[in-house]
Every structure is written in structure tokens, then in C-alpha cells.
Biopython code that builds the backbone (N, CA, C, O; Angstrom):
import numpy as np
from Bio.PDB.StructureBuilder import StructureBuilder

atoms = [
    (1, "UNK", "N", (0.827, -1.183, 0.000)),
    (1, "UNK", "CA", (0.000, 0.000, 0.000)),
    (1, "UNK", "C", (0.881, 1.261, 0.000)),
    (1, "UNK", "O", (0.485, 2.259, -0.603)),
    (2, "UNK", "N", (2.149, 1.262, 0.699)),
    (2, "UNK", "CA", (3.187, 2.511, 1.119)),
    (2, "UNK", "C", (3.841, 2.535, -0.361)),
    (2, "UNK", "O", (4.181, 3.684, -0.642)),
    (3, "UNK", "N", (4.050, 1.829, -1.141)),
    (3, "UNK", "CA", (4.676, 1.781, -2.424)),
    (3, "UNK", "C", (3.532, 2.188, -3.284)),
    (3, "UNK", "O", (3.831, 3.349, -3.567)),
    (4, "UNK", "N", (2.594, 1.971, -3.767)),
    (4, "UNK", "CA", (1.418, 1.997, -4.289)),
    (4, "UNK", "C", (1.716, 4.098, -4.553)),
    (4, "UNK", "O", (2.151, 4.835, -5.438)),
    (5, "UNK", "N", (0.970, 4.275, -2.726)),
    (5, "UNK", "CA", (1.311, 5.168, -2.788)),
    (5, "UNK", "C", (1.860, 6.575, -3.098)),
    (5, "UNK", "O", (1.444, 7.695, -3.393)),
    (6, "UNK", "N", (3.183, 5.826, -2.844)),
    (6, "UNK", "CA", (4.592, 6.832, -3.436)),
    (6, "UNK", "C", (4.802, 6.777, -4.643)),
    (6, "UNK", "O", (5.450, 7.611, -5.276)),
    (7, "UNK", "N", (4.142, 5.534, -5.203)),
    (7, "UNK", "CA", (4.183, 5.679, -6.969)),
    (7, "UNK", "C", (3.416, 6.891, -7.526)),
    (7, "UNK", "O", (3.710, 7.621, -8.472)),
    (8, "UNK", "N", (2.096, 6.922, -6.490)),
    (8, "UNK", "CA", (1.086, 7.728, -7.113)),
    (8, "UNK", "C", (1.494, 9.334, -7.330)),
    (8, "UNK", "O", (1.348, 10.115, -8.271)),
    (9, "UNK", "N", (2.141, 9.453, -5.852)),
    (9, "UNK", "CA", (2.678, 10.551, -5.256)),
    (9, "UNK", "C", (4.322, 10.869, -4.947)),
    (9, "UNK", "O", (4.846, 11.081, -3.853)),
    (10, "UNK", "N", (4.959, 10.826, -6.314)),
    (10, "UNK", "CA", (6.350, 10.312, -5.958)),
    (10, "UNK", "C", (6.783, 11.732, -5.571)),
    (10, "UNK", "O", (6.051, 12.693, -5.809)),
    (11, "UNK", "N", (8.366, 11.900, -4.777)),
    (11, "UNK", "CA", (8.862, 13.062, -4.092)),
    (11, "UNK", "C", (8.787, 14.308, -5.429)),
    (11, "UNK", "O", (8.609, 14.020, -6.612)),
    (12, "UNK", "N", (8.902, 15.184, -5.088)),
    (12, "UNK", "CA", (9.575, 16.386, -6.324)),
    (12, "UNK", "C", (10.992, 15.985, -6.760)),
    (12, "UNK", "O", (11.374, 16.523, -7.800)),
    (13, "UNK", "N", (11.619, 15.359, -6.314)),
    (13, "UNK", "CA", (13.097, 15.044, -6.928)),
    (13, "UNK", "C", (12.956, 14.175, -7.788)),
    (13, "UNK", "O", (13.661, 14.212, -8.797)),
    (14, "UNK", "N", (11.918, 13.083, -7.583)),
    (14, "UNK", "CA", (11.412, 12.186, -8.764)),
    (14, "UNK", "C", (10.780, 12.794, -10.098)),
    (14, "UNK", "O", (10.817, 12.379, -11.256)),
    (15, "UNK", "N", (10.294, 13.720, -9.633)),
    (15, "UNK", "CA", (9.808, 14.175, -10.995)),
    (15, "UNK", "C", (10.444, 15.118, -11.321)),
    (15, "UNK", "O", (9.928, 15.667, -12.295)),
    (16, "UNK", "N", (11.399, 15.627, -10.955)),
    (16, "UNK", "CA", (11.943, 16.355, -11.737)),
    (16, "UNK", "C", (12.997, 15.748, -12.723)),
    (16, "UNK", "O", (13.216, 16.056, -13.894)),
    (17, "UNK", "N", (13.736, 14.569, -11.736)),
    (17, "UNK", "CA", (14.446, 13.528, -12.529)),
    (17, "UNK", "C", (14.007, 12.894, -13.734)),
    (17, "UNK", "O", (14.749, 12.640, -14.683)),
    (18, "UNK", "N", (12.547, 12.596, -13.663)),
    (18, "UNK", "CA", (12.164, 12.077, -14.642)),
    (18, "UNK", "C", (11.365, 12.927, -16.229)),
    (18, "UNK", "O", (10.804, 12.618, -17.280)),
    (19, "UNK", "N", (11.943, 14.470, -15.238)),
    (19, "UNK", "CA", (11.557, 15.315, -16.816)),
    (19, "UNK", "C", (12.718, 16.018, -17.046)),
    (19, "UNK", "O", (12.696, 17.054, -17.711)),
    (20, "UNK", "N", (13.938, 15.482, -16.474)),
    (20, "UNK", "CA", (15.333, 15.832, -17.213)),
    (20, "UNK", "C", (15.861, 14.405, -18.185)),
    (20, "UNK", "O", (16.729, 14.351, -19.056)),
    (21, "UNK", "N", (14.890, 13.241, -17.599)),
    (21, "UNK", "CA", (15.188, 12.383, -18.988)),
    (21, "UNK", "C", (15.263, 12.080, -20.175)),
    (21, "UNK", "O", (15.899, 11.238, -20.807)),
    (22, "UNK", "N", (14.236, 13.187, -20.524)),
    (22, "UNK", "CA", (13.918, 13.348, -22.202)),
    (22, "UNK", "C", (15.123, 14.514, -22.155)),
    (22, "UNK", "O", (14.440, 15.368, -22.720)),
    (23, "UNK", "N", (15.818, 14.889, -22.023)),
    (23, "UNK", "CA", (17.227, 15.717, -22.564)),
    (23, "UNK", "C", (18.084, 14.464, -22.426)),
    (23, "UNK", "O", (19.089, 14.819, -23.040)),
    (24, "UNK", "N", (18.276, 13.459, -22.087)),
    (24, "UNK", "CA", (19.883, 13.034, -21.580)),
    (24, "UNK", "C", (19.545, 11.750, -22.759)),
    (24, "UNK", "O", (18.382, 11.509, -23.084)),
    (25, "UNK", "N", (20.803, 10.929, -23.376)),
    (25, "UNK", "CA", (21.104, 10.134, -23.987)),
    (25, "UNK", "C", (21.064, 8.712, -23.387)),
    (25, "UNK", "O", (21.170, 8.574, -22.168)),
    (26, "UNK", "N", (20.910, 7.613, -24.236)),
    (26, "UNK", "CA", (20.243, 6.010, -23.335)),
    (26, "UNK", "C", (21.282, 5.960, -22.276)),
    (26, "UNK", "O", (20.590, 5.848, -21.264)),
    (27, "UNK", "N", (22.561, 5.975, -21.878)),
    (27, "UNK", "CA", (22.980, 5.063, -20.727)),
    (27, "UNK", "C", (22.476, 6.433, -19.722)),
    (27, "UNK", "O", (22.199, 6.063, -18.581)),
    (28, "UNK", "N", (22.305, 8.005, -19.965)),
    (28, "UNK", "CA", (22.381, 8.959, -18.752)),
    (28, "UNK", "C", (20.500, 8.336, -18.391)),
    (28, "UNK", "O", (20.283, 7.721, -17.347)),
    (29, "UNK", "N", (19.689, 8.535, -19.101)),
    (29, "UNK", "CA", (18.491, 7.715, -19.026)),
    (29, "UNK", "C", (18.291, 6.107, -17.888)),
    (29, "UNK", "O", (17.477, 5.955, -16.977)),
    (30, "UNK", "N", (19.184, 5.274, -18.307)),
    (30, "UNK", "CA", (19.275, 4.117, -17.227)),
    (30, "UNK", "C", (19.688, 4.577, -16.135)),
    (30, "UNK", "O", (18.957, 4.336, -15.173)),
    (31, "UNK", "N", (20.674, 5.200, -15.927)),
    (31, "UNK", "CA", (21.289, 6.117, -14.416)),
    (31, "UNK", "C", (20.196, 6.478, -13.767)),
    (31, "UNK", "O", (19.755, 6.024, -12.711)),
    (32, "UNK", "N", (19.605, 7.666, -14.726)),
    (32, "UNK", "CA", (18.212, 8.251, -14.453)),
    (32, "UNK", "C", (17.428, 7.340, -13.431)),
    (32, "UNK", "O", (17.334, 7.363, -12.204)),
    (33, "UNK", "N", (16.909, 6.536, -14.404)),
    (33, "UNK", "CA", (15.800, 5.353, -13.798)),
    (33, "UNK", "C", (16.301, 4.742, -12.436)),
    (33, "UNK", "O", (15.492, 4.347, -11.596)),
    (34, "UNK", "N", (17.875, 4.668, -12.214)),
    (34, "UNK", "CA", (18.051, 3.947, -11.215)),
    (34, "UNK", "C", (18.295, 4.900, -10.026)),
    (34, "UNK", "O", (18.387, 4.473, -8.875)),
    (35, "UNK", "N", (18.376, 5.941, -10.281)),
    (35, "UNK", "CA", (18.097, 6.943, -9.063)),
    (35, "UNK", "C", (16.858, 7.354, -8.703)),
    (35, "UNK", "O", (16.532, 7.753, -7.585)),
    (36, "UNK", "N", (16.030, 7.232, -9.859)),
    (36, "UNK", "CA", (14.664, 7.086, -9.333)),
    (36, "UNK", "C", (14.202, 6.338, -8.373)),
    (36, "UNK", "O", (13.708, 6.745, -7.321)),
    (37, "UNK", "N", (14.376, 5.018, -8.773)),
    (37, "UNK", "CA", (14.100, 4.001, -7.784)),
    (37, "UNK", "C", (14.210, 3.874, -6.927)),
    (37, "UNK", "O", (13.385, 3.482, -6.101)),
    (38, "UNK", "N", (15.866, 4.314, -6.720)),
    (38, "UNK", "CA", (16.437, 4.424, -4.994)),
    (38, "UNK", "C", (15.679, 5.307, -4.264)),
    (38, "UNK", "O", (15.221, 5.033, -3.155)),
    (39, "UNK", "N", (15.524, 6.351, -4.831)),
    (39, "UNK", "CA", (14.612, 7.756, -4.106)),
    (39, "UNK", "C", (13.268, 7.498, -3.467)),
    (39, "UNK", "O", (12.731, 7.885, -2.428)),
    (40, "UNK", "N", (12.786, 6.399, -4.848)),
    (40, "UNK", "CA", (11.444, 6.027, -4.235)),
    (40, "UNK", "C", (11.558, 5.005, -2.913)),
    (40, "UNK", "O", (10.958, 5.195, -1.855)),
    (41, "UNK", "N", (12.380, 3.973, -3.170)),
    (41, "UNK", "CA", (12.778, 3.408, -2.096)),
    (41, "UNK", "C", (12.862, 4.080, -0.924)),
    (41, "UNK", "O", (11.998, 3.878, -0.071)),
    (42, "UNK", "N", (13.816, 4.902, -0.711)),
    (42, "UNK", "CA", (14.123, 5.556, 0.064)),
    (42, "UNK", "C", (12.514, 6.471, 1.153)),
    (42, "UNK", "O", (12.170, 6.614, 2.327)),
    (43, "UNK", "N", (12.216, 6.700, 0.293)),
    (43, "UNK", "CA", (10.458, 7.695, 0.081)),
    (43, "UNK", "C", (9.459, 6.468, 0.590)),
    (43, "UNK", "O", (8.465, 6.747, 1.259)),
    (44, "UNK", "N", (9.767, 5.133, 0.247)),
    (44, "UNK", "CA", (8.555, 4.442, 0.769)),
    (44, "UNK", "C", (9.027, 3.684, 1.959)),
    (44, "UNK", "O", (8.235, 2.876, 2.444)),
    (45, "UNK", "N", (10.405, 3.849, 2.593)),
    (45, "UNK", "CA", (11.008, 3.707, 3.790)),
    (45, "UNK", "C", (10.202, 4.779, 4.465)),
    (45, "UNK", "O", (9.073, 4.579, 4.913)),
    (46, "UNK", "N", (10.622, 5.539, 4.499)),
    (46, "UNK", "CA", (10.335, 7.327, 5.033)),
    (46, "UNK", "C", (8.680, 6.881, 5.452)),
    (46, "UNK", "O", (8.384, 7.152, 6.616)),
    (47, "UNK", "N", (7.845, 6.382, 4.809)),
    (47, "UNK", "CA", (6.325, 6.679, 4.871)),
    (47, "UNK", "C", (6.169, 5.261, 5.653)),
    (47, "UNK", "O", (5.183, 5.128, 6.378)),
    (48, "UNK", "N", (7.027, 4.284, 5.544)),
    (48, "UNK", "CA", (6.484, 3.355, 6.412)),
    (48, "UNK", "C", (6.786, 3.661, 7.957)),
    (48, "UNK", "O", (6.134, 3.368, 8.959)),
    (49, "UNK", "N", (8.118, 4.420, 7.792)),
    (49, "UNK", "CA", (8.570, 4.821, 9.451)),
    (49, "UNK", "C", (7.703, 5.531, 10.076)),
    (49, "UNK", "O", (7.297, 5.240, 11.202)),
    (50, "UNK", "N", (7.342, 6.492, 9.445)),
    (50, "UNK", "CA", (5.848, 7.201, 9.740)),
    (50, "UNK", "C", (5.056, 6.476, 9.993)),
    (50, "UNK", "O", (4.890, 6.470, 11.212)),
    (51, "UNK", "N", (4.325, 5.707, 9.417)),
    (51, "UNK", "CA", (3.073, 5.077, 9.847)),
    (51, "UNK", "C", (3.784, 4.157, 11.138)),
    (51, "UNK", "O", (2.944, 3.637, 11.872)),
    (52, "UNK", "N", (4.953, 3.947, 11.429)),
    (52, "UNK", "CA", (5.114, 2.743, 12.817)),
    (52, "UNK", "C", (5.075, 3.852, 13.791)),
    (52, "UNK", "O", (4.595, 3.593, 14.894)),
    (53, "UNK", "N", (5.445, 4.883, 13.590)),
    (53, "UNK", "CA", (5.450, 5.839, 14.562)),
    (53, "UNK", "C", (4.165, 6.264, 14.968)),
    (53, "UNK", "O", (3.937, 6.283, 16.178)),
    (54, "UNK", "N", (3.186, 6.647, 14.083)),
    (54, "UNK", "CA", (1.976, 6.778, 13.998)),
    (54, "UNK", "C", (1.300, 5.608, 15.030)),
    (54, "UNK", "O", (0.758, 5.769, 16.124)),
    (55, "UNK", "N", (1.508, 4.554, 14.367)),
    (55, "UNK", "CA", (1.127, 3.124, 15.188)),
    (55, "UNK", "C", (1.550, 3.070, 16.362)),
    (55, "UNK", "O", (0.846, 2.391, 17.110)),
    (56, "UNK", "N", (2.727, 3.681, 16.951)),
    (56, "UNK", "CA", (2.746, 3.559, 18.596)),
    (56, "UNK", "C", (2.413, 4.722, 19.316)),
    (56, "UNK", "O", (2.288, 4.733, 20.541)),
    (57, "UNK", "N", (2.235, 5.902, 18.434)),
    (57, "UNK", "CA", (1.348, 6.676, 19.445)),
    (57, "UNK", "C", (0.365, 6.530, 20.151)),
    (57, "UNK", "O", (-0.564, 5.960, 19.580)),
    (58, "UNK", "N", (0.198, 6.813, 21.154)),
    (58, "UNK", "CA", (-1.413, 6.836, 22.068)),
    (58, "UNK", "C", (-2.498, 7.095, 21.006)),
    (58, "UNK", "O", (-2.493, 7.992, 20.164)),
    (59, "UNK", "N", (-3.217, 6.360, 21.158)),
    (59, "UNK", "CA", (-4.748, 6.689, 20.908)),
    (59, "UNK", "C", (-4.656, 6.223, 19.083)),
    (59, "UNK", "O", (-5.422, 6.766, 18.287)),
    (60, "UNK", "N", (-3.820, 5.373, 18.711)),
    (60, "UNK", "CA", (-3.804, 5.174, 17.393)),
    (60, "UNK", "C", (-4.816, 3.736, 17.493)),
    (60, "UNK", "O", (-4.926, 2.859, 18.350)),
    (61, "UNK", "N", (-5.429, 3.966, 16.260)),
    (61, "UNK", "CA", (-6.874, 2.644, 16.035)),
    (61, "UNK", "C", (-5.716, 1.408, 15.646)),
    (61, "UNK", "O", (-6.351, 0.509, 15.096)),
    (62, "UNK", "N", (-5.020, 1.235, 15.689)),
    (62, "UNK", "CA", (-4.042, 0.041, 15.309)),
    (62, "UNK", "C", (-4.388, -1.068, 16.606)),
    (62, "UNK", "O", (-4.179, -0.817, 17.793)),
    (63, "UNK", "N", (-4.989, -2.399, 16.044)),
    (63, "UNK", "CA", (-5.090, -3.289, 16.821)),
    (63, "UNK", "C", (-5.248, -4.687, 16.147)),
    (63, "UNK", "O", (-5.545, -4.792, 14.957)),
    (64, "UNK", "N", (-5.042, -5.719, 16.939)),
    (64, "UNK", "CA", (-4.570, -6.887, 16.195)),
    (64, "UNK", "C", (-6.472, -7.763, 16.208)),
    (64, "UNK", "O", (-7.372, -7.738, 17.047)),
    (65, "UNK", "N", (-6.358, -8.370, 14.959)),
    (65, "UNK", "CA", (-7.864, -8.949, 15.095)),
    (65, "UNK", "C", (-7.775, -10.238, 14.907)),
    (65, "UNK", "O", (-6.610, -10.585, 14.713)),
    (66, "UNK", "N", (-8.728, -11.297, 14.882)),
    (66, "UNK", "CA", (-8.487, -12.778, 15.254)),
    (66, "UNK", "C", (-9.378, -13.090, 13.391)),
    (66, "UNK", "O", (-9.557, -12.266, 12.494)),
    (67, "UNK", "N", (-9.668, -14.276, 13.427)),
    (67, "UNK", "CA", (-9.492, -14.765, 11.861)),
    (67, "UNK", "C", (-11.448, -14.400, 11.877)),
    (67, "UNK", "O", (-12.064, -14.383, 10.811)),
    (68, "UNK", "N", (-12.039, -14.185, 13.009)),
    (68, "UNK", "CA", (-13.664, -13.668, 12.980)),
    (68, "UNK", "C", (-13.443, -12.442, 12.886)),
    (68, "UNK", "O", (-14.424, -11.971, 13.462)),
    (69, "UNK", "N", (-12.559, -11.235, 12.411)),
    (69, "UNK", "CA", (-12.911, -10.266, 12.433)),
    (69, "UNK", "C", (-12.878, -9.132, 13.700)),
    (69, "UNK", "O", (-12.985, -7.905, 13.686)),
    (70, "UNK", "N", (-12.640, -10.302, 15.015)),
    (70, "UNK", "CA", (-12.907, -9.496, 16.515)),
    (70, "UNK", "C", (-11.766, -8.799, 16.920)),
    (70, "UNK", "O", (-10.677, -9.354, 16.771)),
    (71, "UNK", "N", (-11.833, -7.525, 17.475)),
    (71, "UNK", "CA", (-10.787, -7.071, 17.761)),
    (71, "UNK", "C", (-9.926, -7.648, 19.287)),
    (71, "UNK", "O", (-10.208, -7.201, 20.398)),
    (72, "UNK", "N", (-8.999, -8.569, 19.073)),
    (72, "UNK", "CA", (-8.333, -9.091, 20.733)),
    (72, "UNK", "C", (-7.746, -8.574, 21.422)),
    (72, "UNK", "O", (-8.109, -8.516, 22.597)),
    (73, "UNK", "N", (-6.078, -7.712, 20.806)),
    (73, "UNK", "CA", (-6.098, -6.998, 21.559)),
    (73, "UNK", "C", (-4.971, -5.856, 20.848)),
    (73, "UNK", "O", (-4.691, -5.724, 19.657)),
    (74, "UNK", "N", (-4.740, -5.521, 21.376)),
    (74, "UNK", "CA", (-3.196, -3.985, 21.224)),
    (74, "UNK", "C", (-1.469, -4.513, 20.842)),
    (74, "UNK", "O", (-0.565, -4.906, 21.580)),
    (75, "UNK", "N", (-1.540, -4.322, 19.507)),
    (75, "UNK", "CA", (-0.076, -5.174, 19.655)),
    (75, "UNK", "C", (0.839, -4.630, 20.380)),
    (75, "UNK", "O", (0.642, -3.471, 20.744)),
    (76, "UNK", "N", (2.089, -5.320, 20.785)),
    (76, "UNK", "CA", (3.188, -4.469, 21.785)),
    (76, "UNK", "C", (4.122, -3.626, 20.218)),
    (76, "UNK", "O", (4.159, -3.740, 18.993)),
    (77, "UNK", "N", (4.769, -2.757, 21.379)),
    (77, "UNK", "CA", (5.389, -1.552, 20.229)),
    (77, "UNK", "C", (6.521, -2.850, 19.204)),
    (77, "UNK", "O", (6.723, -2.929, 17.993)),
    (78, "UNK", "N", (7.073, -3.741, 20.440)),
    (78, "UNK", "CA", (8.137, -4.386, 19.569)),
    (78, "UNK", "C", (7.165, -5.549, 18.083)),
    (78, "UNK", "O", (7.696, -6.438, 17.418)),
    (79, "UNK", "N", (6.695, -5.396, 18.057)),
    (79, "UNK", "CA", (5.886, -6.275, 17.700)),
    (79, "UNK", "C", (5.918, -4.982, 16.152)),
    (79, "UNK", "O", (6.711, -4.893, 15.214)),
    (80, "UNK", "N", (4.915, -4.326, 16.438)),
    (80, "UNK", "CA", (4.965, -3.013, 15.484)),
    (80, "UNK", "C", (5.851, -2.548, 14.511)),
    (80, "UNK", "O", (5.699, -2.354, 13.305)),
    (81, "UNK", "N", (7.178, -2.348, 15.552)),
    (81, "UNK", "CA", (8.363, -2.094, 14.599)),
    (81, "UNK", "C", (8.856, -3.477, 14.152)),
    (81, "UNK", "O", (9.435, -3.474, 13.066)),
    (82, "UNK", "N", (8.763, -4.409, 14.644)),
    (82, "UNK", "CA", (9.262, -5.884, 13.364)),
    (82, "UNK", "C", (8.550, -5.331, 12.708)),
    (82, "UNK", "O", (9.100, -4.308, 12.299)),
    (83, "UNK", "N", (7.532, -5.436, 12.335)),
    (83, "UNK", "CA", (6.388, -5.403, 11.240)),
    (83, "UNK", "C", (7.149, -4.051, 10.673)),
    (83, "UNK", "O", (8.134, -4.278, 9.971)),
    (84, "UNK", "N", (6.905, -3.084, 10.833)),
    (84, "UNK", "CA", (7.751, -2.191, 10.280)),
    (84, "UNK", "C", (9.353, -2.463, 9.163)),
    (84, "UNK", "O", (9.799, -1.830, 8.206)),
    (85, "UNK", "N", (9.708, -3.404, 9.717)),
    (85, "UNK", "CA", (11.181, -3.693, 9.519)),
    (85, "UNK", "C", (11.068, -4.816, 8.294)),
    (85, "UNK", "O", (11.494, -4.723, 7.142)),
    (86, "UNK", "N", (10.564, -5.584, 8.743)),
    (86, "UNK", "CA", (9.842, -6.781, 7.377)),
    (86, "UNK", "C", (9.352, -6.044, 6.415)),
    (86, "UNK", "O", (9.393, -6.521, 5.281)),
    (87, "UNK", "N", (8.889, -4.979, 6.574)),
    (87, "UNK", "CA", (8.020, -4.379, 5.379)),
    (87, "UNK", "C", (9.000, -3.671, 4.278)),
    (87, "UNK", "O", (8.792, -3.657, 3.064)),
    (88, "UNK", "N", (10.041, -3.124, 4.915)),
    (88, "UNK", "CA", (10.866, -2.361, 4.728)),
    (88, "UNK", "C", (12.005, -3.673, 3.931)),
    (88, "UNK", "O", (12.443, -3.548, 2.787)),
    (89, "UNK", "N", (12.230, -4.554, 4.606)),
    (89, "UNK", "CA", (13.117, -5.934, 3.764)),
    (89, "UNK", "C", (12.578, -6.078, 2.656)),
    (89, "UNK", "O", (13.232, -6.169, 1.617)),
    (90, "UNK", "N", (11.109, -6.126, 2.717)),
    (90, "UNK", "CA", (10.270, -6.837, 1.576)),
    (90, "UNK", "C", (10.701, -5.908, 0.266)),
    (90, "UNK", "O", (11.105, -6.257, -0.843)),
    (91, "UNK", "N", (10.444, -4.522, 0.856)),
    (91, "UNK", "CA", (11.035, -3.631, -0.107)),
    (91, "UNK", "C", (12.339, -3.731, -0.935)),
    (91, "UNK", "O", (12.283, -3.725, -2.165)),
    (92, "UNK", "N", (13.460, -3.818, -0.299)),
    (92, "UNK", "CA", (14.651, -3.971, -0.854)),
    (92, "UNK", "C", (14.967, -5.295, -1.931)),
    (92, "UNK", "O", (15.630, -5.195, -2.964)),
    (93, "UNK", "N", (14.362, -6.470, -1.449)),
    (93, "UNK", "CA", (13.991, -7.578, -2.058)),
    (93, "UNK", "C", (13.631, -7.283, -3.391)),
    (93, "UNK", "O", (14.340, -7.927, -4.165)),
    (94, "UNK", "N", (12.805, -6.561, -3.966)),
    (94, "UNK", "CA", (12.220, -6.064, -5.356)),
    (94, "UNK", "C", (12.974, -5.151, -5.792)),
    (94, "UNK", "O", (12.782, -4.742, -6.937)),
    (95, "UNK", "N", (13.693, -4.774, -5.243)),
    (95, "UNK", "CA", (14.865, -4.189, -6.068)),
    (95, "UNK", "C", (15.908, -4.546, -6.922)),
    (95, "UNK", "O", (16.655, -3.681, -7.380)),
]
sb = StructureBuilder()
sb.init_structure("model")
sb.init_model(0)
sb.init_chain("A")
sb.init_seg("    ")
for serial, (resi, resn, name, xyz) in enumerate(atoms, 1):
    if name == "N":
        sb.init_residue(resn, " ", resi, " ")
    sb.init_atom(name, np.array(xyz, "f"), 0.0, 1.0, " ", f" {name:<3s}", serial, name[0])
structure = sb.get_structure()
């Protein structure tokens, strides 16, 4: 969803990168693309750290539910940031 996202809504450095591509020649173009990526990477790190942070604040609706739908109970913070951290692996993985 955090990638999704940042695709939709990529940084201003992304787009500006990607409208100095139509000036530059094929290998400055591949460079291009691959600094894009990193940026976005980088950008959909950034938005997941946010949302774990978000998630351990007080009073955040973040809660763990059972396979009926019921809400059981409050995950612990460490719990949160794994999840955070896996999400963030998963990322690099597709790179």
C-alpha cells in the first residue's frame, strides 16, 4: 500500500528527474531510472517509518484482530516495529 502510494505521489526530486530524462542520452536515461528508484525506495522507507510511529502513538486505532474479524487486543510496540522492519526488507527484495 506505502509503495502503491509513493508511486502515485512520488517526491519532487522524482519528478523532476524524470523530466530531465527526455534531454539526456540512453545510458544517462538508465542512471536516471536507477536513481529514481532508490529515491522512491528511500520515500517508501520514510512513509512506512511514519506510519510505525503513527502506530505507537497513544490513541492510534491500530489493533490486532483474530481470523472472525474481533478485535483481541493492542499489539506491543516491539511487535509493530518488526512489522515495520519486514516491510521495509520486503522492499529492498524487489529491487
Amino acid at each position: 500500500m506505502q509503495q502503491a502510494d509513493a508511486v502515485e505521489h512520488p517526491p519532487r526530486e522524482v519528478t523532476l528527474l524524470r523530466a530531465l530524462r527526455a534531454f539526456t542520452d540512453d545510458a544517462g536515461k538508465s542512471r536516471l531510472d536507477e536513481i529514481c528508484r532508490s529515491l522512491m525506495l528511500f520515500h517508501t522507507m520514510g512513509q512506512i517509518q511514519q506510519n510505525v510511529a503513527y502506530s505507537l502513538a497513544e490513541g492510534s486505532p491500530l489493533a490486532v484482530r483474530d481470523r472472525s474479524g474481533e478485535e483481541s487486543c493492542a499489539p506491543s510496540p516491539q511487535t509493530v516495529r518488526m512489522a515495520g522492519l519486514l516491510m521495509m526488507l520486503s522492499l529492498t527484495d524487489r529491487i
